[in-house]
C-alpha positions as CSV (number, residue, x, y, z in Angstrom):
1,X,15.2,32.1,-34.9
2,X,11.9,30.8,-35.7
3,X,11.1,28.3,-38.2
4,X,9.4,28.9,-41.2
5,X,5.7,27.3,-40.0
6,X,6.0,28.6,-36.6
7,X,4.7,32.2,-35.6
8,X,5.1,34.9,-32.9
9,X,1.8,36.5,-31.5
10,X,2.0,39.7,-29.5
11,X,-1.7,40.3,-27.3
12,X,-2.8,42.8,-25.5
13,X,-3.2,41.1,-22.0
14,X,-5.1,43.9,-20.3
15,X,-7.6,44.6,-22.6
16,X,-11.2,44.3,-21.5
17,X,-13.5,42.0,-23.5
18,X,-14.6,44.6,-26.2
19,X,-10.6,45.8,-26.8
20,X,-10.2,48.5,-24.6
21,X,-7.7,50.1,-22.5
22,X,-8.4,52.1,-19.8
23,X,-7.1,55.2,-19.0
24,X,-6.5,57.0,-15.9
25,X,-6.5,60.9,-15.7
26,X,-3.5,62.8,-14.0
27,X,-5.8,63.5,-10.6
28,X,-6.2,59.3,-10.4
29,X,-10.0,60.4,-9.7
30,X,-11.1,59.8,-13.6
31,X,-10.9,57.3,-16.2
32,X,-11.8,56.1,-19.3
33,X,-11.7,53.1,-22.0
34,X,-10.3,53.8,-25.9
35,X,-10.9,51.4,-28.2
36,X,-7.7,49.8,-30.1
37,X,-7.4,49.3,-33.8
38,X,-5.7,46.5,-35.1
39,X,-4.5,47.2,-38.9
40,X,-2.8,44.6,-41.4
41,X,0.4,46.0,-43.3
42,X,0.8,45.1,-46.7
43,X,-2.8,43.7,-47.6
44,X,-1.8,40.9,-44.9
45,X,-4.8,38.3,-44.6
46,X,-3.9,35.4,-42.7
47,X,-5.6,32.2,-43.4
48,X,-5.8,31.1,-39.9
49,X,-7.3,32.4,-36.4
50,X,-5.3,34.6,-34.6
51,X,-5.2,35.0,-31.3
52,X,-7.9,37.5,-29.1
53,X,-6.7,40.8,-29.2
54,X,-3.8,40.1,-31.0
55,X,-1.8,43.0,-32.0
56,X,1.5,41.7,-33.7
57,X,2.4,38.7,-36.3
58,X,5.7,38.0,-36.9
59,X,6.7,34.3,-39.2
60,X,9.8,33.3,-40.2
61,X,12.6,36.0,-40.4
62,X,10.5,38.7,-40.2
63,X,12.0,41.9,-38.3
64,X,8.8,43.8,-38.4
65,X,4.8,42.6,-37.5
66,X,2.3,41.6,-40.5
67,X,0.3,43.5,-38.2
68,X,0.0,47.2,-36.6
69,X,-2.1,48.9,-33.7
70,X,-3.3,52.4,-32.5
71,X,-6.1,53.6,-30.5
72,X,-8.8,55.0,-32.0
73,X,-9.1,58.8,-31.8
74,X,-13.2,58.7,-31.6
75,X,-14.3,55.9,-29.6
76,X,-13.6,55.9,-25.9
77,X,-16.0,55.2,-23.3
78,X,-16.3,57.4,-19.7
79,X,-18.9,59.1,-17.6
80,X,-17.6,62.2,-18.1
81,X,-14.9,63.8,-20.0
82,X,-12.3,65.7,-18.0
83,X,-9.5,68.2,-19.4
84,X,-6.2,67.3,-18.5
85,X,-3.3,64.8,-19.0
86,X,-4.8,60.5,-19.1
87,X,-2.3,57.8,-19.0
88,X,-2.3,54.1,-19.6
89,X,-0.1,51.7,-19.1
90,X,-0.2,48.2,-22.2
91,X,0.5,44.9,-21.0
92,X,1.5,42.7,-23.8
93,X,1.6,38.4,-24.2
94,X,4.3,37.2,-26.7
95,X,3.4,33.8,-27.2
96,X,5.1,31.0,-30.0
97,X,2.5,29.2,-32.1
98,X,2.4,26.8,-35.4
């Protein structure tokens, strides 16, 4: 149980500096970077910082994140695009804040 000032924050901890993951392609030869979205639920706005690339909320007895994420379907980054299966793996932070 958290208390009703205190907060959860779920990051992305491998995320590079402009929010992206990178992806590897079934060979292992190819990558590339997609961008992720971060979305609030609800018409959330929260009146203070969060954290960087912080993905999830959660306050007082909530069961579900003020917050959502997906990557974007448009923006990725890579030398060349390569047909064929790319996988990713997301490291996440959960962290307790006030």
């Amino acid at each position: 149980n958290i208390t009703a000032d205190e907060k959860i924050f779920v990051c992305v901890a491998n995320a590079d500096e402009n929010g992206r993951i990178l992806f590897t392609h079934e060979n292992g030869e190819y990558t590339m970077k997609k961008e992720f979205e971060v979305r609030n639920k609800n018409g959330y706005s929260p009146d203070y910082a969060l954290p960087e690339n912080c993905v999830g909320v959660f306050e007082g007895e909530d069961l579900s994140s003020k917050l959502y994420f997906l990557l974007s379907p448009e923006e990725y980054e890579c030398e060349k695009a390569y047909a064929g299966m790319y996988s990713a793996t997301v490291e996440f932070n959960v962290s307790l804040g006030g």
